[in-house]
C-alpha positions in Angstrom: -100.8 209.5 15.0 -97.6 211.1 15.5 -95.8 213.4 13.3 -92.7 215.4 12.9 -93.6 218.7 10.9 -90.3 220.1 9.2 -89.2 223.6 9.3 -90.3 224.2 5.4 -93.8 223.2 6.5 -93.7 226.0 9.5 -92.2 228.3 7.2 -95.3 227.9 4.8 -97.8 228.9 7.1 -96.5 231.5 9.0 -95.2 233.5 6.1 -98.3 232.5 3.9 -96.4 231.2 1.0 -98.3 230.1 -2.0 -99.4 227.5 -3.4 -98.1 225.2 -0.2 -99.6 227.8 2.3 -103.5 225.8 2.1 -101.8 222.3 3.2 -99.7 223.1 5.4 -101.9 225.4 7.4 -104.1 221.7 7.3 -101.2 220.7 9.2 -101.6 223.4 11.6 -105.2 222.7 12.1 -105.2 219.1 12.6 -102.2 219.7 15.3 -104.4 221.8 17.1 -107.5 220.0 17.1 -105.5 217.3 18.4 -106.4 215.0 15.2 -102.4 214.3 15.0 -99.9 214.4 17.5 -97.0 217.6 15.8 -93.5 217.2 16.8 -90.9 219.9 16.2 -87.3 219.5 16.6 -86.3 222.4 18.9 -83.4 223.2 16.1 -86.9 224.3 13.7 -87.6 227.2 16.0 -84.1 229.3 16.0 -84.4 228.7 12.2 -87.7 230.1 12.2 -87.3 232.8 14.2 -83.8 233.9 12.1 -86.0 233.6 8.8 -89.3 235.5 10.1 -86.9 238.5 11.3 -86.6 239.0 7.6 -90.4 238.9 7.2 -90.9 241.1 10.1 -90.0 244.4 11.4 -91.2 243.6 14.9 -89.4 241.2 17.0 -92.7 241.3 19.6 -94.8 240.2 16.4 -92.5 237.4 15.6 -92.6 236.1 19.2 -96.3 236.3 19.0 -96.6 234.2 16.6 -93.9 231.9 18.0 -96.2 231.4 21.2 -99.6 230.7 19.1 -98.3 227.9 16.5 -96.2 226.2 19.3 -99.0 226.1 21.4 -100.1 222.7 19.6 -97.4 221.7 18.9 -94.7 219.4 21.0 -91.2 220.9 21.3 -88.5 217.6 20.8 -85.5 219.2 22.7 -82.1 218.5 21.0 -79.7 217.0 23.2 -76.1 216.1 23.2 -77.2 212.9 22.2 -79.2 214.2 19.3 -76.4 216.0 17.3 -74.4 213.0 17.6 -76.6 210.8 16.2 -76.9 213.5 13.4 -73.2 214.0 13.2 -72.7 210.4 12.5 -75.2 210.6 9.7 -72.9 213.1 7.8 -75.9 214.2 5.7 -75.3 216.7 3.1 -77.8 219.0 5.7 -77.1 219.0 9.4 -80.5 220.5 10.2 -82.4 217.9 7.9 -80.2 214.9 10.1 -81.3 216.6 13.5 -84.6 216.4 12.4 -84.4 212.8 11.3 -83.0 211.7 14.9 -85.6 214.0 16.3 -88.2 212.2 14.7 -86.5 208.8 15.1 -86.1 209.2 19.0 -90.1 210.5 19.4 -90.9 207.2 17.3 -93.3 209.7 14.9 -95.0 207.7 12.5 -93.9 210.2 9.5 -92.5 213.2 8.7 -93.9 216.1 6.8 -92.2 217.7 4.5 -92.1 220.1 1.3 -89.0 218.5 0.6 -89.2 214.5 0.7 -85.5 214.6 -1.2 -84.1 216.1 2.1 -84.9 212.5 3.7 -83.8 209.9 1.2 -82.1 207.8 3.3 -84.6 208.0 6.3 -86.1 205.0 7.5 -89.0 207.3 8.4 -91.6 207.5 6.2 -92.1 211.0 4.6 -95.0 212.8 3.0 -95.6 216.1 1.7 -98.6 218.2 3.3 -100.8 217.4 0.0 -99.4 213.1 0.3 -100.3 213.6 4.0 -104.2 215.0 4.1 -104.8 212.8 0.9 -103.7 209.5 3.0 -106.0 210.7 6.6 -108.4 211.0 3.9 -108.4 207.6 2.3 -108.4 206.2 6.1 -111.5 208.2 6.5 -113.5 207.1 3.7 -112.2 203.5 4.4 -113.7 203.5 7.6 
């Protein structure tokens, strides 16, 4: 299964935010076991990093942790194409579109997201960490 994980999600775990940091640190984990296939939109990492320079004092720890979490995790580049697409979109948030086309042009099977309102008009289907475990579960127990 192939997911696109949105920046909130990333934000969650790597700056331990409560109560979404349990979930989406799931995420994480099933990313790196391989369970699901994570995509992130190349745009999530620049947003990232400018929001964990905040956090940190340490540029070398913030690239540190850059290298572990996207070590299991695929890096969708964002072409000329890409910001088109979102352009066209003329959402109300330009990095919410570029996600979108991201996770249209990797065909994901869903995106994961704190905040489903963000993708109201996507024809991808979005869950929240919590919708997201809860559903692998049900497939689980169904099996």
């Amino acid at each position: 299964m192939k997911v696109l994980v949105d920046t909130n999600v990333i934000l969650d775990v790597l700056l331990k935010r409560t109560p979404f940091y349990k979930d989406s640190f799931t995420i994480f984990q099933l990313a790196d076991s391989g369970f699901i296939t994570g995509i992130l939109a190349a745009v999530s990492l620049t947003n990232v990093f400018y929001v964990l320079r905040k956090a940190y004092r340490n540029s070398i720890d913030i690239y540190r942790l850059m290298e572990e979490f996207t070590a299991f995790f695929i890096v969708a580049p964002v072409t000329e194409i890409t910001v088109a697409s979102a352009l066209d979109l003329r959402w109300k948030d330009f990095e919410d579109a570029i996600q979108f086309v991201t996770a249209k042009e990797n065909k994901v099977d869903f995106i994961i997201t704190r905040n489903k309102a963000d993708y109201e008009s996507s024809d991808v289907p979005c869950m929240t960490p919590t919708e997201f475990i809860a559903c692998i579960k049900e497939k689980e127990e169904a099996k």
